[in-house]
C-alpha positions as CSV (number, residue, x, y, z in Angstrom):
1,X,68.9,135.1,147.0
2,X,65.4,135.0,148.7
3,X,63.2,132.0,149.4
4,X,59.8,132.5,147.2
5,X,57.6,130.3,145.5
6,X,59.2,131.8,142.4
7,X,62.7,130.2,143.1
8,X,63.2,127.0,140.4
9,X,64.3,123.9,142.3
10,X,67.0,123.9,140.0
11,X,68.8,126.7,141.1
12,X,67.4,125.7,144.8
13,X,69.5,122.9,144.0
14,X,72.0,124.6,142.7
15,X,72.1,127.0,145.3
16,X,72.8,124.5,148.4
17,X,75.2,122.3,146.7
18,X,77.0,125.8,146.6
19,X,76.1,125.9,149.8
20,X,75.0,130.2,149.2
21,X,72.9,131.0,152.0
22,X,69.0,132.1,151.0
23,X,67.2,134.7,152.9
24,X,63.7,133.8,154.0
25,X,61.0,136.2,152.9
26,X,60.6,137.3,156.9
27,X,64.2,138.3,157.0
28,X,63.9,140.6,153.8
29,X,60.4,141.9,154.6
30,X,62.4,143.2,158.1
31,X,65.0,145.1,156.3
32,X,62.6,146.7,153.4
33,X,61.0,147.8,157.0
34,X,64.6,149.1,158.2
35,X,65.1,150.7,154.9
36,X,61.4,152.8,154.9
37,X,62.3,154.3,158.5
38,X,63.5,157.8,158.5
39,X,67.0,157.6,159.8
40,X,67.8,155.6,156.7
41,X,65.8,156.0,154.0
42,X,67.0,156.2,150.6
43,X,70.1,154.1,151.7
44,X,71.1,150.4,150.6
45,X,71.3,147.4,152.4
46,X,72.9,144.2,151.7
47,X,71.2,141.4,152.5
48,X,72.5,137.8,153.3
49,X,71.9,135.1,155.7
50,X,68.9,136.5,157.2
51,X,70.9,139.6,158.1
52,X,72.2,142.8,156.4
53,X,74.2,146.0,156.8
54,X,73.9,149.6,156.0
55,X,76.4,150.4,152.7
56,X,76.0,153.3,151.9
57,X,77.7,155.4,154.9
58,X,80.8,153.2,154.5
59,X,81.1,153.6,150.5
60,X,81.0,156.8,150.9
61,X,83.9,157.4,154.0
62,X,86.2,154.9,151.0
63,X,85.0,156.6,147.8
64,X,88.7,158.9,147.7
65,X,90.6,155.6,147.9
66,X,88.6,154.0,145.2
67,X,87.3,156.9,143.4
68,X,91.0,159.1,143.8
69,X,90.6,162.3,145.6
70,X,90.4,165.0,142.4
71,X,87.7,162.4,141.0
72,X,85.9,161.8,144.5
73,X,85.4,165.9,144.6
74,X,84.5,166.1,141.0
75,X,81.6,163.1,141.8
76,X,80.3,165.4,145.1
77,X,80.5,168.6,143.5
78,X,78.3,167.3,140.4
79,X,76.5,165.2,142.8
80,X,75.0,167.8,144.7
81,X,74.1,170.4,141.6
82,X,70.8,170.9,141.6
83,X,70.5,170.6,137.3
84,X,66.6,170.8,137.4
85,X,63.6,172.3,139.5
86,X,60.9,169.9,141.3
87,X,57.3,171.4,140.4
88,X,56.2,168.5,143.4
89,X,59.2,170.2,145.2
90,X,60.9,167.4,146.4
């Protein structure tokens, strides 16, 4: 959850008593700046307690133990088929 002038103090509330950390807007706006560099862009980040970690290289190093290894290959294979041509050729 991120601090904005959008959050309800309700769920503020709500949030604290649960004692769920809440990301400042600085914190965010830091990663959205990590996420738009080219080494990782186009990955995910989670985000929490002002700090956050790249996902996306270690879902896909455990997607045969969650995915099983016949379905893991099947998911790549379709993955990387290239159904339809880019007229912007991207």
């Amino acid at each position: 959850m991120t601090e904005s002038g959008l959050m309800f103090p309700e769920l503020r509330k709500k949030l604290q008593e649960a004692r769920v950390m809440i990301n400042t807007a600085e914190s965010v706006g830091i990663a959205m700046g990590f996420l738009a560099s080219k080494k990782v862009n186009g990955k995910g980040l989670y985000c929490a307690a002002n700090s956050w970690w790249e996902v996306e290289d270690q879902l896909r190093l455990l997607e045969p133990q969650w995915l099983g290894q016949v379905n893991c290959e099947q998911f790549r294979k379709a993955s990387s088929a290239h159904f339809f041509s880019s007229k912007s050729g991207l």
